[in-house]
C-alpha positions in Angstrom: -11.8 23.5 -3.9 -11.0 23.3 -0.3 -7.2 23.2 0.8 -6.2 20.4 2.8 -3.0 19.8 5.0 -0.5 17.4 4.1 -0.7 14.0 5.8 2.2 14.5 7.6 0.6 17.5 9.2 -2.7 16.1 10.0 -2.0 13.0 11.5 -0.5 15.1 14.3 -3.6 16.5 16.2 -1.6 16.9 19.1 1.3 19.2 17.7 -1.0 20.8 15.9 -3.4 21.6 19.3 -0.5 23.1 20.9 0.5 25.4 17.9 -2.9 26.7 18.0 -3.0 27.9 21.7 1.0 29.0 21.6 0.9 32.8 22.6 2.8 33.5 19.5 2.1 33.6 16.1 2.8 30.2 13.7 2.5 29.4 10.0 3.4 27.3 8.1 4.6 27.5 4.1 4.4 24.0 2.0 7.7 24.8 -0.2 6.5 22.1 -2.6 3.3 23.9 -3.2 4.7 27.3 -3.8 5.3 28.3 -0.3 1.1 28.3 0.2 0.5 28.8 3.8 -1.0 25.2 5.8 -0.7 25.9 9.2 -2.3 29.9 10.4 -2.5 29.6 14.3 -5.0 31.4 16.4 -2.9 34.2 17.2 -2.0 34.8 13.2 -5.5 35.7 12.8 -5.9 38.1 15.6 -2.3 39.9 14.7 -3.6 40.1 11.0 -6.4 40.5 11.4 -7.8 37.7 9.1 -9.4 34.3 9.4 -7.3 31.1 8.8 -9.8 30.7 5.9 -8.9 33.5 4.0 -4.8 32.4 4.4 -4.6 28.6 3.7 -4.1 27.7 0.3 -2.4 31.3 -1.0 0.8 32.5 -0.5 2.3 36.0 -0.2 1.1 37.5 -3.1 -2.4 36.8 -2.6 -2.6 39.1 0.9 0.9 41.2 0.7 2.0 44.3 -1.6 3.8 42.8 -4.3 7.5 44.1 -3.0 6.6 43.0 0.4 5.9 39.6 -1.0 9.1 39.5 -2.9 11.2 39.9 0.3 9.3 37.2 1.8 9.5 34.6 -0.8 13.3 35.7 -0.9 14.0 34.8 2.8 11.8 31.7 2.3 13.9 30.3 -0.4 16.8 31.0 1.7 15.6 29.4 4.8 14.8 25.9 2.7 17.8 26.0 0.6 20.3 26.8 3.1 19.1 24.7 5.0 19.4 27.0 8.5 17.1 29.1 10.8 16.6 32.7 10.6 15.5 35.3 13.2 14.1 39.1 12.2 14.5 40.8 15.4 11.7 43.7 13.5 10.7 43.7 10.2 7.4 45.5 8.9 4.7 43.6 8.2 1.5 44.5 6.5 -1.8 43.6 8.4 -5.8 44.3 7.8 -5.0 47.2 10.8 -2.3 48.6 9.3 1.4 48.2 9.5 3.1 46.4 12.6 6.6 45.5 13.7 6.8 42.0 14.1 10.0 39.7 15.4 9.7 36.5 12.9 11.9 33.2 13.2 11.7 30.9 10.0 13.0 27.8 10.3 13.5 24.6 7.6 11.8 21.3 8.5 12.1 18.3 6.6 9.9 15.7 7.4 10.6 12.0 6.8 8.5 11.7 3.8 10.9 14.1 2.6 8.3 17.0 2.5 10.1 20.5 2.7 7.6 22.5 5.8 8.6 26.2 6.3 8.1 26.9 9.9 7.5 30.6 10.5 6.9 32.1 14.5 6.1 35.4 14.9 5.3 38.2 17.8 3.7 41.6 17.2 6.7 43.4 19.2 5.0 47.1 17.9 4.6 48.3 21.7 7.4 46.7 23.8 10.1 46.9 20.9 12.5 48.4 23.3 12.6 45.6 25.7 15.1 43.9 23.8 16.1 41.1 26.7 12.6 40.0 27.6 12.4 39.2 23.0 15.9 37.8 23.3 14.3 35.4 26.1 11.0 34.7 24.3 13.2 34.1 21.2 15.0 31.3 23.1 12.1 30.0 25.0 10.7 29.5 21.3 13.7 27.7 19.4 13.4 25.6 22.0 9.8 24.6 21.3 10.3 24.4 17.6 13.1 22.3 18.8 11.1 20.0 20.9 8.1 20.2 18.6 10.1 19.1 15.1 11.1 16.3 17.1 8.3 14.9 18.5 6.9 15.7 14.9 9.7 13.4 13.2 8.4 10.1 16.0 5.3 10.6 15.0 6.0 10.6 11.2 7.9 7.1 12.2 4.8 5.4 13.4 1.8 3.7 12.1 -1.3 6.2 13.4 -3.7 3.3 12.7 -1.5 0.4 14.9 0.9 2.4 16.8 3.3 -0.1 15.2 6.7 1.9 13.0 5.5 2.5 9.7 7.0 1.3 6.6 9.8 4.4 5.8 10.7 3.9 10.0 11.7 -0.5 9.3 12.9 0.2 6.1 15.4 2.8 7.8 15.9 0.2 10.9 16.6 -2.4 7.8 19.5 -0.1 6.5 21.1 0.7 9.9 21.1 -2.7 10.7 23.0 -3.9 7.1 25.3 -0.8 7.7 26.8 -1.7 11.0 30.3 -2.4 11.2 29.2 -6.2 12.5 25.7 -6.7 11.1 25.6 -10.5 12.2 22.8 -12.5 11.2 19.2 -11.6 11.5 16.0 -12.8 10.0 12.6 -11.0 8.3 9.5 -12.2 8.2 6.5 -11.0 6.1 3.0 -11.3 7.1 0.3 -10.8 4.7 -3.2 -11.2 6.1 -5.7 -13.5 4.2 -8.9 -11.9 1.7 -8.7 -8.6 4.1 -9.9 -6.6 1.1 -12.9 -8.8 1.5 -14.0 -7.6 5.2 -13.5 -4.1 3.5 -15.7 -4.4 0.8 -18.1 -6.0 2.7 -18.1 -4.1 6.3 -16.7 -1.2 5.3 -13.2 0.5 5.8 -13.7 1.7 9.6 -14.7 -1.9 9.8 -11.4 -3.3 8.8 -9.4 -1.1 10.6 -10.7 -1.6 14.2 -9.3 -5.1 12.9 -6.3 -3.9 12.4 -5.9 -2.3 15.4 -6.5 -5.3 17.3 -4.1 -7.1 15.1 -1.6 -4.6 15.8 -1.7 -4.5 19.7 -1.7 -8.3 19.7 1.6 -7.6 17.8 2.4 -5.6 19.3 2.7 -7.6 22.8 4.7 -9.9 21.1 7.9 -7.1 20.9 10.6 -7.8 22.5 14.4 -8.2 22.6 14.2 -10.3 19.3 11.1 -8.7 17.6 10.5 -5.4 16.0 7.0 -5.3 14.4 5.8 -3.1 11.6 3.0 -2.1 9.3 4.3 -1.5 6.1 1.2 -1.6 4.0 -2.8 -2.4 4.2 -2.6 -5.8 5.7 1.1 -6.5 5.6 3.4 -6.6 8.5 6.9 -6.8 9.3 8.7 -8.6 11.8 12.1 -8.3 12.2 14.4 -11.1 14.6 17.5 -10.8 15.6 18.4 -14.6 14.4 19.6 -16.6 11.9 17.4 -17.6 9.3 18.1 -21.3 9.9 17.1 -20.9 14.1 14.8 -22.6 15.1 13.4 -19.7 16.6 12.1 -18.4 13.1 10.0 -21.3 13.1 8.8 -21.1 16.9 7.8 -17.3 16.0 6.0 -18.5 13.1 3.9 -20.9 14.9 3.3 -18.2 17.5 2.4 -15.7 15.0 -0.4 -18.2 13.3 -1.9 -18.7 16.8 -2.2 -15.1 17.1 -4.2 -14.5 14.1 -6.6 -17.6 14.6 -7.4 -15.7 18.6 -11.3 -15.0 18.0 -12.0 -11.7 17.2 -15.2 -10.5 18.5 -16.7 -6.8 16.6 -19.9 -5.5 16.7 -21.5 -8.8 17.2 -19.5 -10.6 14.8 -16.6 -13.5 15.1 -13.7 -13.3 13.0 -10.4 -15.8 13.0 -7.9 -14.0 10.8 -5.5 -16.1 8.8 -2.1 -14.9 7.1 0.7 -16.1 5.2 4.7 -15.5 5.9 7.7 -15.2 4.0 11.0 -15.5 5.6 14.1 -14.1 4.3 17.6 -13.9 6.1 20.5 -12.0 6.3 23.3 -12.8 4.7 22.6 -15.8 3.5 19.3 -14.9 1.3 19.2 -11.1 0.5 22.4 -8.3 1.0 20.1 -5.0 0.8 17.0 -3.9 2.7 14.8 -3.7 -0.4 16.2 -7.4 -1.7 15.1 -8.7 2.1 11.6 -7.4 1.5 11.1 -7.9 -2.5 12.7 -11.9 -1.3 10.5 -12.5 1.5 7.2 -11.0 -0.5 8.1 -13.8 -2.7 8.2 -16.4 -0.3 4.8 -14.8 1.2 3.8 -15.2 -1.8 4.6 -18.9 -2.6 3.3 -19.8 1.0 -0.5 -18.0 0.3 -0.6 -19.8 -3.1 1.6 -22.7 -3.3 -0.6 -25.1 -1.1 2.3 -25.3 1.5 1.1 -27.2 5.1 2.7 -24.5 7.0 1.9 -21.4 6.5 4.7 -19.8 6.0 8.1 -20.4 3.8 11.5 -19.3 3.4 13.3 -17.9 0.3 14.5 -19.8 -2.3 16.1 -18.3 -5.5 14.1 -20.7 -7.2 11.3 -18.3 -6.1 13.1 -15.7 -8.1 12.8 -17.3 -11.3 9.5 -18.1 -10.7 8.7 -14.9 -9.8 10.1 -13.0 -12.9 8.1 -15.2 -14.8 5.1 -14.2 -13.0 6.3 -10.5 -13.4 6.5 -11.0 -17.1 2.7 -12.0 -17.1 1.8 -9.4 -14.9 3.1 -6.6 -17.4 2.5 -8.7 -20.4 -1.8 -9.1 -19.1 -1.9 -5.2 -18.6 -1.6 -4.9 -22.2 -3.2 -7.9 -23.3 -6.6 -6.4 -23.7 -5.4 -3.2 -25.4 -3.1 -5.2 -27.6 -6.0 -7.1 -28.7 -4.3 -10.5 -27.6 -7.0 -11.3 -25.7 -10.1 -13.9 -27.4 -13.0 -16.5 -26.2 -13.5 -19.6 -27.7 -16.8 -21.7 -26.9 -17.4 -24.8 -25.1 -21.4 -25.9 -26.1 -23.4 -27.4 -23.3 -26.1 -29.6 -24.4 -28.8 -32.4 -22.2 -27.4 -35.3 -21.2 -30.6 -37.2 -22.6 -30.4 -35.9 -25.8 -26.7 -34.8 -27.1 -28.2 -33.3 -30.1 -29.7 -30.5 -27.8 -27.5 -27.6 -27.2 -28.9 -25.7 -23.9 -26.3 -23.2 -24.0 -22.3 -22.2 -24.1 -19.7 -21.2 -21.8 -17.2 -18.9 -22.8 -13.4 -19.1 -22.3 -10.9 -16.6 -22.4 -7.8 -17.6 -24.3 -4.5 -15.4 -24.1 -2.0 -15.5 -27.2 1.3 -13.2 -26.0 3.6 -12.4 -28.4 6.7 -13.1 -26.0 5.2 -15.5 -23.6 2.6 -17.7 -26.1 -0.5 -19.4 -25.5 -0.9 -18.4 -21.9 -3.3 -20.9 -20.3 -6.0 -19.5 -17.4 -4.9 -21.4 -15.0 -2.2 -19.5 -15.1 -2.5 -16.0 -16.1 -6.1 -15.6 -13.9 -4.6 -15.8 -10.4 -2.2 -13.1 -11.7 -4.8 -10.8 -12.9 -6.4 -11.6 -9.5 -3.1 -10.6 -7.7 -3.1 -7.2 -9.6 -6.8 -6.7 -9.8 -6.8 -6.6 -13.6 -9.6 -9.5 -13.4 -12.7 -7.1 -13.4 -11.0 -5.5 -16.8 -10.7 -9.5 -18.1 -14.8 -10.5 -16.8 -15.5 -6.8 -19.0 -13.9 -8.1 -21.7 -15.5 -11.4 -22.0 -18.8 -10.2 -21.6 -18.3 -7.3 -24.0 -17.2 -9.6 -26.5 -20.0 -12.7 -25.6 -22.6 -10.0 -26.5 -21.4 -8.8 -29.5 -21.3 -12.4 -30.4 -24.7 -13.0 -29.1 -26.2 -9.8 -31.5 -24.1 -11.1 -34.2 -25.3 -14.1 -34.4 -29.3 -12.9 -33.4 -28.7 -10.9 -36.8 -28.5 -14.4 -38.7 -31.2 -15.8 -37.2 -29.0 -18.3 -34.6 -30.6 -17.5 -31.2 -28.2 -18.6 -28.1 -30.4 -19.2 -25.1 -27.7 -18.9 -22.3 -23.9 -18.4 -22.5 -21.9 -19.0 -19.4 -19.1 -16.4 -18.2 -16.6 -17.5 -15.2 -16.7 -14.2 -12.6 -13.8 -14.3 -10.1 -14.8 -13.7 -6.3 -13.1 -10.9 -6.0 -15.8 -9.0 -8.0 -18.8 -9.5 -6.0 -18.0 -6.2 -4.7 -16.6 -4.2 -7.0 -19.5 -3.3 -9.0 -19.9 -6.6 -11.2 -23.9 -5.9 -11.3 -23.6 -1.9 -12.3 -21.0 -2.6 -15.1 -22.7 -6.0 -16.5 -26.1 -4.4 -16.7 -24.3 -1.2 -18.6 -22.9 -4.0 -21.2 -26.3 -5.8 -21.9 -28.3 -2.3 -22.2 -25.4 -1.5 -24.5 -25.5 -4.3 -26.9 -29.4 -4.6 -26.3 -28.8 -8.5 -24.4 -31.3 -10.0 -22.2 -29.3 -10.7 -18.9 -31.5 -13.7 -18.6 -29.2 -15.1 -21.2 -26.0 -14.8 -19.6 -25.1 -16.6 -16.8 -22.2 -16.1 -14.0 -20.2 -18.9 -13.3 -18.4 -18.4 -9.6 -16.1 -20.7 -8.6 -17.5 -22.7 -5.1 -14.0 -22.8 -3.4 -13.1 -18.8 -4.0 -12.6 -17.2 -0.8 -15.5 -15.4 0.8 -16.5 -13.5 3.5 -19.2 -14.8 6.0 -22.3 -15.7 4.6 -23.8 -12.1 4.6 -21.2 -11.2 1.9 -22.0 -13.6 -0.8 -25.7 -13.6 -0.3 -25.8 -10.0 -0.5 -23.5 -10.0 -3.6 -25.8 -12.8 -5.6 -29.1 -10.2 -4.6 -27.6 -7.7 -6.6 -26.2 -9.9 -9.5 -30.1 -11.7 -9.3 -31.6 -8.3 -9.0 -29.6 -7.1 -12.4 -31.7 -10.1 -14.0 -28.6 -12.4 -14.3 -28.3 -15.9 -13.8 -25.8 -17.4 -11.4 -24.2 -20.5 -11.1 -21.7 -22.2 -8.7 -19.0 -23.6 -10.4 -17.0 -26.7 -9.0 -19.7 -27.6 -6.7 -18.5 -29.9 -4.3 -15.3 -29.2 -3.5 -15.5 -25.6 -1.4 -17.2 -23.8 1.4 -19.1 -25.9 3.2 -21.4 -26.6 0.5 -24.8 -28.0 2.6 -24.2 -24.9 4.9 -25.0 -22.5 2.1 -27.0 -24.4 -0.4 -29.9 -23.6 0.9 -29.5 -20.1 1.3 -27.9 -19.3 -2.1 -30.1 -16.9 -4.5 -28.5 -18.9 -7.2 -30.2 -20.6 -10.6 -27.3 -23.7 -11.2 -24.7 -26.1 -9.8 -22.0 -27.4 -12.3 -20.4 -31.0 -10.4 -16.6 -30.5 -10.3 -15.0 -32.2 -13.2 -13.0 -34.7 -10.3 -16.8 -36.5 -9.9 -17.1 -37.2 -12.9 -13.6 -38.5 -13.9 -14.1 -41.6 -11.7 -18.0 -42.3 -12.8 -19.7 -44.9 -13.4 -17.0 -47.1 -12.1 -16.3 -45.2 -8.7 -19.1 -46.2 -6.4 -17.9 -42.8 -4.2 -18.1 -40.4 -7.8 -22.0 -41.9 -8.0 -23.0 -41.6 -5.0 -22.0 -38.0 -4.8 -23.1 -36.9 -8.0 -26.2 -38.7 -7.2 -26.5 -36.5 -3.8 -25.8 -33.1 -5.7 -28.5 -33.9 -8.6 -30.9 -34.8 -5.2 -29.9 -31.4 -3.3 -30.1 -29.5 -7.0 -33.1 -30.4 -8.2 -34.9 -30.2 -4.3 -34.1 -26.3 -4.7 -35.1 -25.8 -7.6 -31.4 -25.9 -9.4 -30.2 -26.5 -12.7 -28.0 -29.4 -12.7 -24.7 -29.1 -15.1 -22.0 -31.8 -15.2 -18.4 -30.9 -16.3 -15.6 -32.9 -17.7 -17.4 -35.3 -19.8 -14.6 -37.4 -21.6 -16.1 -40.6 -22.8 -19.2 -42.5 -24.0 -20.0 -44.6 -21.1 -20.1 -41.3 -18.7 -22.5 -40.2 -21.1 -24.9 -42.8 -21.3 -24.5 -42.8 -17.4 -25.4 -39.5 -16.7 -28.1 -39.5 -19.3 -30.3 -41.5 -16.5 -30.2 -38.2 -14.6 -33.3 -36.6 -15.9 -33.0 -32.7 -16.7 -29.4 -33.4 -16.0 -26.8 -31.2 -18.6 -23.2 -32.1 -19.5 -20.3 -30.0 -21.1 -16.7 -31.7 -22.2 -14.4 -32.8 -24.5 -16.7 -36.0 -25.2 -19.1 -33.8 -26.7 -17.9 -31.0 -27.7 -14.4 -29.1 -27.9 -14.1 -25.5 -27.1 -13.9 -23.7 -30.4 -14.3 -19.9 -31.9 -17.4 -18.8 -32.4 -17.0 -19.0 -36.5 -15.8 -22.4 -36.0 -18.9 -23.4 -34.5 -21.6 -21.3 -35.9 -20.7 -20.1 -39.8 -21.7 -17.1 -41.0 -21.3 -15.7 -44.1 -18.7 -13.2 -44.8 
């Protein structure tokens, strides 16, 4: 297994360029990996003889004499513990040539990740050991590097290597200087969070999304000033700081400024991008007294304004947030569990023609959650969570687990379920949905022609080459796919016809108002028209009365699901079987 350099090593090509051509010896020992050498300069291997290859990775008592390894460890511990630099005017040192004299200085550095770097510098002094003032000199010349070098090392280890922008340990250390001031006054924090970013990774690739980034970052970047110190502090997230008060109007302007900024085209490799972001905003004093309360408070209100259907898009702190957002913290540990704590279970909602009610053409399952501390947990609630966390894949694996155990179960007895509908979050599409569906159904020996994916129309996606290639390989697995809520998202007669899709199921709002609403007819009349021109399935949700039956029933082919026909159930509720 190949040894590689800590992070905080190799993000610093430059350093690391100059310790290679230095006249002098250098190593370097990680003390948290048992002093194994990670740094063994040019000149190391000419004075010893050996190849950087054969050094990085051991330590001393892979390459020295046992004793001679013992003194070296000893002085090593010394150096990192005490916390000081030491300088061996001659020692003896074992090499592949024999034995040299060497003058070696060791000095602690302590990075600001908190890794613990031994430093070592050393000169084969054999032949000019008598010239004591020109090594006293060089000695000086060097301290004075390592000096200059640690420092520039400790900058770099401050700043983002992706954006140029301070990193996250670098604001969170400007955050505590700031709060620790003898007169603090008032200041202001906003966090920026861009928009389905893990999306333009998964579909374009990681080098993709961070030239984005980059571009983000200098357009940031220009906006520093007086007022504004800009951060990454994760993936897609950002941190600007403003020397304000919360209530300035200011805060606001900045806002608005920072919204325009994302929504500049962005023009890569032939493709157009406006990126969109949501912002917290959380002040000091008045809505958080510690660094890490100002960015837990303003995640929240990042949060609220991504999710809570806000105009603006950004929001300030409110402690109601903080209720809210234990209870959501509660769920979150509570659905990580849920599976393994069998508190998970389906029920099923049968599907039948709209001609002929008698005929069911198929089920769609539900996930229902039963928490012992929270209780009945409805989806609408607990699936955005499980999207936040990314615990939805483990949920869609689940379901379909369990739908085709149901589905051989009830083969056994002779009850054959053509179709059975599972709901698929967007942010599966790329994350393998097709690989680990087609493992279930070979599993359980299921026909993927029988199952089909319901995805939700308004879920967030991508450009049009990311879904389409996503339904190929969900198509090519032999599934069935259907959009859910049609009608109510992305730009449905843009994509319609491009879709490699089997079904459309018209959003539940249609139907409420039919037949009486002229508008709900005339759409659901255009849908069944655009459905049944491509060659699509036609499904109609939220059935809840008689006369919408009878209604719909004039829509040849046409299939309907609700409570007017049929409540969702358990499977033993609806099909019987004997013990």
């Amino acid at each position: 297994m190949a040894f590689q350099l800590p992070p905080s090593l190799l993000d610093q090509s430059v350093l690391l360029d100059v310790i290679e051509h230095l006249p002098a010896g250098v190593f370097a020992k990680d003390q948290d990996d048992e002093f194994r050498f990670v740094i063994w300069n040019r000149e190391m291997e000419a004075i010893f003889a050996t190849p950087r290859e054969a050094m990085l990775g051991k330590n001393d008592y892979d390459f020295f004499p046992e004793n001679e390894a013992d003194y070296y460890r000893e002085t090593d511990v010394s150096v990192m513990n005490g916390g000081v630099v030491i300088d061996i005017p001659n020692e003896t040192v074992t090499t592949q040539r024999g034995e040299i004299v060497a003058h070696t200085i060791k000095v602690p550095v302590v990075l600001n990740d908190g890794r613990r770097i031994l430093l070592g510098i050393l000169e084969d002094i054999t032949e000019s050991l008598e010239n004591k003032r020109q090594i006293a000199a060089y000695q000086s010349h060097l301290e004075a590097l390592v000096e200059q070098r640690t420092k520039a090392l400790r900058q770099l280890a401050s700043t983002d290597t992706l954006t140029g922008l301070s990193n996250r340990a670098h604001f969170f250390a400007i955050l505590e200087e700031r709060i620790s001031a003898e007169n603090p006054g008032a200041f202001s924090l906003i966090y920026l969070d861009l928009d389905r970013f893990k999306l333009v990774n998964d579909t374009y690739g990681h080098d993709f999304g961070d030239r984005i980034l980059q571009i983000i970052g200098e357009r940031l970047r220009g906006k520093s000033g007086e007022l504004i110190h800009v951060a990454r502090i994760g993936g897609d997230e950002f941190a600007i700081l403003l020397n304000v008060h919360v209530g300035s109007p200011r805060v606001d302007e900045t806002c608005g400024d920072l919204v325009r900024l994302l929504n500049e085209r962005i023009e890569l490799d032939g493709r157009v991008f406006h990126v969109e972001g949501a912002m917290g905003i959380c002040g000091f004093p008045d809505d958080a007294s510690t660094p890490r309360q100002m960015l837990q408070h303003a995640d929240m209100a990042m949060y609220h304004a991504k999710h809570g259907h806000q105009p603006r898009r950004w929001f300030r702190f409110l402690q109601d947030l903080h209720l809210k957002s234990s209870r959501e913290l509660e769920i979150e540990q509570g659905l990580l569990q849920s599976i393994a704590n069998s508190e998970l279970s389906l029920e099923y909602q049968p599907q039948f023609l709209a001609a002929d009610p008698a005929q069911m053409t198929g089920l769609e399952a539900l996930v229902r959650w039963k928490s012992p501390l929270l209780g009945n947990v409805s989806p609408a609630v607990f699936i955005p969570v499980a999207e936040m966390i990314g615990f939805v894949a483990n949920i869609t694996d689940f379901v379909l687990d369990t739908v085709c155990a149901d589905m051989k179960r009830l083969d056994a007895h002779g009850i054959h379920l053509p179709r059975v509908s599972i709901n698929m979050s967007a942010t599966e599409l790329d994350a393998g949905a097709a690989e680990r569906a087609s493992e279930c159904l070979r599993r359980h020996g299921i026909s993927p022609a029988r199952i089909t994916l319901e995805i939700t129309e308004n879920a967030p996606v991508v450009g049009k080459s990311g879904i389409f290639s996503a339904f190929d390989r969900l198509r090519q697995a032999g599934l069935r796919i259907s959009i859910d809520d049609f009608g109510t998202g992305y730009s449905s007669l843009a994509y319609i016809s491009d879709l490699n899709i089997d079904e459309v199921k018209i959003d539940r709002s249609f139907v409420s108002g039919y037949p009486e609403s002229a508008k709900s007819e005339s759409i659901i009349r255009a849908i069944v028209g655009i459905g049944k021109a491509f060659g699509y399935e036609i499904v109609a949700e939220g059935v809840e009365n008689e006369d919408q039956l009878r209604e719909l029933a004039g829509f040849e082919g046409l299939t309907v699901q609700g409570y007017f026909t049929a409540r969702p159930a358990p499977l033993a509720r609806l099909f019987p079987l004997p013990a």
